[in-house]
C-alpha positions as a Markdown table, in Angstrom:
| # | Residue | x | y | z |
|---|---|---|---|---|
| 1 | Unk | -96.6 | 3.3 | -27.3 |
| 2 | Unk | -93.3 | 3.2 | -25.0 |
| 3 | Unk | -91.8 | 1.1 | -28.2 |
| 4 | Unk | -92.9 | 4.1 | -30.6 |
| 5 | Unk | -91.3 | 6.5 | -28.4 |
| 6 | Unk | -88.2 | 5.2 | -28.6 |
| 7 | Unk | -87.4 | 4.7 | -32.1 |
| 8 | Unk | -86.6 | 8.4 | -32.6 |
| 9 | Unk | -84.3 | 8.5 | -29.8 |
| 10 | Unk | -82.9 | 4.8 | -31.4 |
| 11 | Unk | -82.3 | 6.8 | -34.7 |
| 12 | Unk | -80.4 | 9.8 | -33.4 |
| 13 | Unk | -78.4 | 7.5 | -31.5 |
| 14 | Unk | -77.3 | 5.8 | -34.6 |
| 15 | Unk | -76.8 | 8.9 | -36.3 |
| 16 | Unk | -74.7 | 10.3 | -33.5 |
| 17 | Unk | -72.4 | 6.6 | -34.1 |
| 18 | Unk | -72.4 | 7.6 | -37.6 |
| 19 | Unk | -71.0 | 10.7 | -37.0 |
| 20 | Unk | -68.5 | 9.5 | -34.3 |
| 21 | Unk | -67.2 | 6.9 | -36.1 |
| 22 | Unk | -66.8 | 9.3 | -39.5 |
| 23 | Unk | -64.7 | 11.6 | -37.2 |
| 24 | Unk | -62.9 | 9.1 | -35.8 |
| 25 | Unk | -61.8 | 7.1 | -38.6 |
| 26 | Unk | -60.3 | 10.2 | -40.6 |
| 27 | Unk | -58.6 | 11.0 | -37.4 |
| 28 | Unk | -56.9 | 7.1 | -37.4 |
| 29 | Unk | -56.5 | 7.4 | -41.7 |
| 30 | Unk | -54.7 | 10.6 | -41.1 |
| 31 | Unk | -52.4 | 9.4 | -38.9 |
| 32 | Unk | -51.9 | 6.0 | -40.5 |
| 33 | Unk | -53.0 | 5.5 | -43.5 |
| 34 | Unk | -56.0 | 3.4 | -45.0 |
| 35 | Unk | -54.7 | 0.4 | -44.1 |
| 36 | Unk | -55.3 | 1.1 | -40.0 |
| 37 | Unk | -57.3 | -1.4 | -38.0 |
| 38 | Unk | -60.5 | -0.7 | -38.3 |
| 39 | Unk | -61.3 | -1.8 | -34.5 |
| 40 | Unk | -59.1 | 0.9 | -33.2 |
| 41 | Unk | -61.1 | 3.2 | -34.9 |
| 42 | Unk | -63.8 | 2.1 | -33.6 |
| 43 | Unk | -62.7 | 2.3 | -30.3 |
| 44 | Unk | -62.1 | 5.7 | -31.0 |
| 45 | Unk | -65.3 | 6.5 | -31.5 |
| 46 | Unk | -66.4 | 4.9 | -28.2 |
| 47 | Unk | -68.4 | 2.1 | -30.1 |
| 48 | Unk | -68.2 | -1.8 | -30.4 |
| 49 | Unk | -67.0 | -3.5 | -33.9 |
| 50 | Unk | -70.5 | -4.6 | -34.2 |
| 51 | Unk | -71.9 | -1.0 | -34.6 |
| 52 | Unk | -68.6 | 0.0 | -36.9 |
| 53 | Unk | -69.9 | -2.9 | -39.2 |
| 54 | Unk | -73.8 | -2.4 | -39.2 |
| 55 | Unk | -73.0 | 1.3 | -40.4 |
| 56 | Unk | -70.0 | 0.4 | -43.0 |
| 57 | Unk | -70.0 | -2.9 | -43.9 |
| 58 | Unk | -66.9 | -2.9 | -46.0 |
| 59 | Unk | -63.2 | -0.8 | -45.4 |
| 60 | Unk | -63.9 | 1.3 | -49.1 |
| 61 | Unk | -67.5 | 2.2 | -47.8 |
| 62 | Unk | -65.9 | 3.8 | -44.6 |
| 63 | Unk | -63.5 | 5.7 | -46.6 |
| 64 | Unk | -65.8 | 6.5 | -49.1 |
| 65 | Unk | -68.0 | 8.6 | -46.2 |
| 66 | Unk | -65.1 | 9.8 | -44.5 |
| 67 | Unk | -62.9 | 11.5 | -47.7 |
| 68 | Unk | -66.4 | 12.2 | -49.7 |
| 69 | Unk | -66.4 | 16.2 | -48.6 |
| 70 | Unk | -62.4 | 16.8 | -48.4 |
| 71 | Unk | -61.7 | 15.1 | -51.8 |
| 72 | Unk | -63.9 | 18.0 | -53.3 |
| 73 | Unk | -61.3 | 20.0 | -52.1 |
| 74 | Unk | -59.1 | 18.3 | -55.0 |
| 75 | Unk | -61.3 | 19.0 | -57.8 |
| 76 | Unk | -62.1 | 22.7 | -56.9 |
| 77 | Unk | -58.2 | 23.5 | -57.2 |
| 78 | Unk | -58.2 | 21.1 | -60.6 |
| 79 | Unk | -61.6 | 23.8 | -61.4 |
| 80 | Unk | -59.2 | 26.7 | -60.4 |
| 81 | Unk | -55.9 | 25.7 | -62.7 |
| 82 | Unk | -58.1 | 24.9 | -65.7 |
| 83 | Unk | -59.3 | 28.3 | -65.2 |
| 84 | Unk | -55.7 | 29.8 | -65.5 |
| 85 | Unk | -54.6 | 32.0 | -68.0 |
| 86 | Unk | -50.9 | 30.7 | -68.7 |
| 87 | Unk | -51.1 | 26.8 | -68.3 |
| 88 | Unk | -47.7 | 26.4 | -66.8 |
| 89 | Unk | -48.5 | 28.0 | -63.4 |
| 90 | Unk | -52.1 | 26.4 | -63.7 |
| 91 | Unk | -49.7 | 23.0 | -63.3 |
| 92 | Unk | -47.4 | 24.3 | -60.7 |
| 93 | Unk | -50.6 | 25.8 | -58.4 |
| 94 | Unk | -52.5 | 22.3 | -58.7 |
| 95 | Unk | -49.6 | 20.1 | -57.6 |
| 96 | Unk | -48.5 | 22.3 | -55.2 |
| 97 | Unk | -52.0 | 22.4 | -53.8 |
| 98 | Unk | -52.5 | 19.1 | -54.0 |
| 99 | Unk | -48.8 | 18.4 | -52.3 |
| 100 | Unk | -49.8 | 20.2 | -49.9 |
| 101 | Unk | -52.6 | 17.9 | -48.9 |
| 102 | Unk | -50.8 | 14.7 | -49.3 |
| 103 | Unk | -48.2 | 15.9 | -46.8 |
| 104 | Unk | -51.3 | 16.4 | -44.0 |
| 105 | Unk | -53.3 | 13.5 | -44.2 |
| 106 | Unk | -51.8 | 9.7 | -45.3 |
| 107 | Unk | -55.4 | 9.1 | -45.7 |
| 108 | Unk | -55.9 | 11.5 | -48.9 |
| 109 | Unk | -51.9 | 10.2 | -49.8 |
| 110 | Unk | -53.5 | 6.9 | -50.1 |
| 111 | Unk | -56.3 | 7.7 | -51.8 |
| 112 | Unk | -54.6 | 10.1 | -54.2 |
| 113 | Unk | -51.6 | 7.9 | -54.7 |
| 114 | Unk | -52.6 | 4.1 | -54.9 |
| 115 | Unk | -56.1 | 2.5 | -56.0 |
| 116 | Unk | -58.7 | 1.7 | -53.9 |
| 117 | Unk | -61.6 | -0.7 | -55.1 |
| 118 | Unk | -65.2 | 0.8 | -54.0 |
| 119 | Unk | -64.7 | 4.1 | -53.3 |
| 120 | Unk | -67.0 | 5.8 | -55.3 |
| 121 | Unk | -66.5 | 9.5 | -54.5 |
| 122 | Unk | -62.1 | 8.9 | -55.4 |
| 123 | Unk | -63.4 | 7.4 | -58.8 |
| 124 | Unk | -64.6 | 10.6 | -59.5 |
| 125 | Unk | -61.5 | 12.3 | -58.5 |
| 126 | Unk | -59.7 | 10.5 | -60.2 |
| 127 | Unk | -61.0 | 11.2 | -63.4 |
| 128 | Unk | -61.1 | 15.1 | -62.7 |
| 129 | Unk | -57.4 | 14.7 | -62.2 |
| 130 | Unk | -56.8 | 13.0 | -65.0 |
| 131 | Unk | -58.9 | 15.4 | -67.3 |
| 132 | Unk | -57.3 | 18.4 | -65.6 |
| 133 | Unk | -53.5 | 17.3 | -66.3 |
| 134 | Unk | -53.9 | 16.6 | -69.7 |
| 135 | Unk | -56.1 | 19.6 | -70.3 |
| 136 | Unk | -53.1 | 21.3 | -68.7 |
| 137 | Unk | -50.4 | 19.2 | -70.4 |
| 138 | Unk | -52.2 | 19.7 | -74.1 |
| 139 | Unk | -52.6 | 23.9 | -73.5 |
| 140 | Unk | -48.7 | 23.7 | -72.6 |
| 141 | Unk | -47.9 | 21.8 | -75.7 |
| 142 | Unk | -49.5 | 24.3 | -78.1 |
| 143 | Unk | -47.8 | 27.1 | -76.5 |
| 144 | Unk | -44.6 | 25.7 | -76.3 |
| 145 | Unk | -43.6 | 25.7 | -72.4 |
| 146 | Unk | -44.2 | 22.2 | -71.9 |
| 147 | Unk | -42.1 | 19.0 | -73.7 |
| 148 | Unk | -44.0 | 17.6 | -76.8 |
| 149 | Unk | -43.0 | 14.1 | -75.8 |
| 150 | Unk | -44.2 | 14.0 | -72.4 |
| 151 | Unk | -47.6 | 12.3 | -71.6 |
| 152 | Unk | -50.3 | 12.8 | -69.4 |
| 153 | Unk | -49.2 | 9.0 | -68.0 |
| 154 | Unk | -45.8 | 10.0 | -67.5 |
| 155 | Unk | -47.0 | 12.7 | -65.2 |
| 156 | Unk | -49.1 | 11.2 | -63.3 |
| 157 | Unk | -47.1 | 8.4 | -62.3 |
| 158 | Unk | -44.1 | 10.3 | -61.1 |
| 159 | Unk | -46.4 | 12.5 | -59.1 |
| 160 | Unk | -48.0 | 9.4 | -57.5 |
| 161 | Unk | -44.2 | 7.9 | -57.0 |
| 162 | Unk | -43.0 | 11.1 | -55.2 |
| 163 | Unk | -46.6 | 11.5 | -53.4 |
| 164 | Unk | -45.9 | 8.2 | -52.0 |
| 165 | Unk | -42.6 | 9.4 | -50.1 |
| 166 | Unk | -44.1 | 12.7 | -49.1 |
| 167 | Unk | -45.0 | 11.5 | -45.1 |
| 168 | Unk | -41.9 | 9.9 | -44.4 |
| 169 | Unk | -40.3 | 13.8 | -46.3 |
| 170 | Unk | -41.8 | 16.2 | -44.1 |
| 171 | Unk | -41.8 | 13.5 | -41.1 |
| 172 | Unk | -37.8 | 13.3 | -41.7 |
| 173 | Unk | -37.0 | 17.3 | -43.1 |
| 174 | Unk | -39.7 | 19.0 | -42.1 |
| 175 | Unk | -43.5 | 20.3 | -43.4 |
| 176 | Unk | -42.0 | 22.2 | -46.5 |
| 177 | Unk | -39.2 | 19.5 | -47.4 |
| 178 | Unk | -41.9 | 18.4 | -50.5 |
| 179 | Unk | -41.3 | 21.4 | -52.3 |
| 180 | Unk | -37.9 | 21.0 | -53.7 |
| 181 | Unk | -38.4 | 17.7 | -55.2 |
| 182 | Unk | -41.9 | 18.9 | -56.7 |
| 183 | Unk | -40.3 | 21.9 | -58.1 |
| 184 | Unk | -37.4 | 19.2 | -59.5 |
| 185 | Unk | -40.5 | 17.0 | -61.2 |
| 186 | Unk | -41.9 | 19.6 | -62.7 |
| 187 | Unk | -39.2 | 21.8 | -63.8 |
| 188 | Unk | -38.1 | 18.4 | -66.1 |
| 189 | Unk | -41.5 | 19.1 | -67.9 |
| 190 | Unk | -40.8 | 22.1 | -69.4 |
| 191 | Unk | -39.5 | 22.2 | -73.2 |
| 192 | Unk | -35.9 | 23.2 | -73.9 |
| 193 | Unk | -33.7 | 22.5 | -77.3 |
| 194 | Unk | -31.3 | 20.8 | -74.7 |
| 195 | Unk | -33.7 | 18.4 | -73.3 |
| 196 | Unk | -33.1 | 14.8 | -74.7 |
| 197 | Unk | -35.9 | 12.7 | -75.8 |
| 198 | Unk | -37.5 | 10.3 | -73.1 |
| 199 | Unk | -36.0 | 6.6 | -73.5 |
| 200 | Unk | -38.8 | 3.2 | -73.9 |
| 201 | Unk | -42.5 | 4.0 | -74.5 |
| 202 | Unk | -44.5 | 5.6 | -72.5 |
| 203 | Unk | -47.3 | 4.1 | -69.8 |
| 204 | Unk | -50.3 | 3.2 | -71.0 |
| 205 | Unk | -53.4 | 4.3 | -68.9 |
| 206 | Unk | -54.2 | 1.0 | -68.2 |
| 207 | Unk | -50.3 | 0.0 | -67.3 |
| 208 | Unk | -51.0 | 3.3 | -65.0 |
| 209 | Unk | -53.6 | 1.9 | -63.3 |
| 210 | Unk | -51.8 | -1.7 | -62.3 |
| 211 | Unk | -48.8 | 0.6 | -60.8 |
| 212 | Unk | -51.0 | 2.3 | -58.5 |
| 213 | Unk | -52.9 | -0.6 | -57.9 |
| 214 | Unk | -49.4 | -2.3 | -56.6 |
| 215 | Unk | -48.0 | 0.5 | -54.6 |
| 216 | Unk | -51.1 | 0.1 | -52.0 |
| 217 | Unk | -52.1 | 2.0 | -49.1 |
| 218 | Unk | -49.8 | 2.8 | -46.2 |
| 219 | Unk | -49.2 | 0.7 | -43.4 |
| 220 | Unk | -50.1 | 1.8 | -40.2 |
| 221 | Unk | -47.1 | 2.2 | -37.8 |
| 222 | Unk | -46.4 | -1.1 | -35.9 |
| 223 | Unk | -47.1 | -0.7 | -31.8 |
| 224 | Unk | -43.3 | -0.6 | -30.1 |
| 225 | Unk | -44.8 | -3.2 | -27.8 |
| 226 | Unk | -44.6 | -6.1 | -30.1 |
């Protein structure tokens, strides 16, 4: 009977390590990326390695709980600037909004930035992205405010490039600094009769897909103790 007793206070206990070590780790990906030892986190959350690993037995399934809910946050803004009437500021409103995120948290940078094997919620993001830029891209071709030559590729990998530099930005020039290199990126989008045309073929998606895959996550800062 005393062995019945327990097992419910057993399974809120592991629930509660659940939850601490979900807090925890964003806390250590925010600050350092995805690539942050995963025992710090766990010491974080006040539990052993063991108990990190018996919950999340692999990096990507960690990530995959903590970034699950936040990364919705992504694909309701994507919902919002497919929504828009004129397609250009649809565009502008979803990087910015996005930008916005990736100068908060390296852990989202990473995950919106790079390619991570195994997380199933980011594949999904991914894909919204994806399907929300060239829905974008397309609607601004028709109407004329966006270049004809530009491709959905294109735009994705210079947005990943400069993503990738937005922590050390705003670390260096301040919380804002990502603005005026955004509103650089994107004004070279827009069609004018003076624009020349882009120079060697454009990325393929799959091309796409082994450039993120190379640039990796962050690296967490290295201890001034070394």
């Amino acid at each position: 009977m005393a062995d019945d007793a327990a097992v419910p206070v057993r399974r809120r206990d592991a629930r509660r390590n659940r939850e601490l070590l979900v807090e925890a780790a964003h806390e250590v990906f925010t600050e350092q990326g995805l690539e942050a030892p995963l025992d710090v986190i766990a010491r974080r959350a006040g539990v052993g390695n063991a108990t990190l690993y018996r919950h999340f037995p692999s990096r990507a399934a960690l990530v995959d709980a903590v970034f699950r809910d936040p990364l919705t946050g992504t694909m309701a803004a994507g919902e919002q600037a497919r929504a828009a009437a004129d397609p250009w500021e649809g565009l502008v409103g979803y990087t910015e909004a996005v930008f916005a995120v990736l100068a908060t948290d390296r852990g989202t940078n990473d995950l919106m930035t790079t390619h991570l094997e195994g997380v199933e919620s980011l594949q999904a993001v991914h894909a919204h992205n994806r399907a929300t830029m060239e829905l974008l891209l397309r609607r601004g071709r028709d109407e004329g405010s966006i270049r004809a030559d530009v491709t959905t590729e294109d735009v994705l990998f210079a947005l990943a490039a400069l993503g990738r530099a937005v922590p050390s930005l705003t670390t260096a020039a301040g919380p804002e600094a990502w603005r005026r290199p955004l509103a650089l990126l994107l004004d070279g989008l827009r069609a004018s009769p003076a624009v020349a045309s882009l120079p060697s073929p454009a990325l393929t998606a799959d091309e796409l897909g082994d450039v993120l895959q190379g640039l990796g996550p962050h690296r967490p800062p290295r201890s001034s103790t070394g």
